[in-house]
C-alpha positions, 0 to 999 in steps of 0.5 A, a space after each residue: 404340540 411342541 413345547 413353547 421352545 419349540 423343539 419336540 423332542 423325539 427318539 429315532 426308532 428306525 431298526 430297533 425291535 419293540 422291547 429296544 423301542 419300549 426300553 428307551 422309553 423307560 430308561 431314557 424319559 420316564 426315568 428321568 422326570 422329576 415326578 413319578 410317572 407311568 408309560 402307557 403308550 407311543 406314538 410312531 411317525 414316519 421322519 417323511 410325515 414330519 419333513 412334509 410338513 415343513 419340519 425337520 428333525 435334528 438329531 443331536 444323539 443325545 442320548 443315543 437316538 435322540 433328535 427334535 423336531 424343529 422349524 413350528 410355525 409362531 402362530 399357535 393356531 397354525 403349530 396347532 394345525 400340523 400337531 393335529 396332521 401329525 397326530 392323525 398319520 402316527 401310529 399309537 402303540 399301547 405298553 402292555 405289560 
């Protein structure tokens, strides 16, 4: 679901190797949040599945990759609906270390 703003924030992954897709990941979220916190997985979504749904990514690279997805509905019930679309045609990835 997008955060009450509501601009999902994302990173671009596109030609990056899995450790330069974990990397950022480590470096670039969790490293960053104010609380301690554990990276156990991603989910991996291609840019045509966000634009279907009526969405558009907006990059603004910062950092380098980063982009929101934007355009949610206003009714909950409906940005509920495309989350749960989007949810079902991304790919989950486990960290394993």
């Amino acid at each position: 679901m997008p955060p009450p703003d509501p601009r999902l924030s994302v990173f671009r992954i596109d030609n990056l190797s899995e450790p330069e897709i974990w990397e950022i990941g480590f470096k670039k979220v969790i490293s960053k949040m104010n609380q301690p916190r554990n990276l156990y997985g991603r989910a991996d979504i291609q840019a045509l599945n966000i634009l279907e749904n009526n969405l558009q990514i907006e990059p603004d690279n910062t950092p380098p990759r980063h982009a929101n997805i934007i355009g949610w509905p206003e009714l909950k019930e409906e940005r509920k609906s495309i989350a749960q679309e989007l949810a079902a045609k991304a790919s989950l990835r486990l960290h394993t270390s």
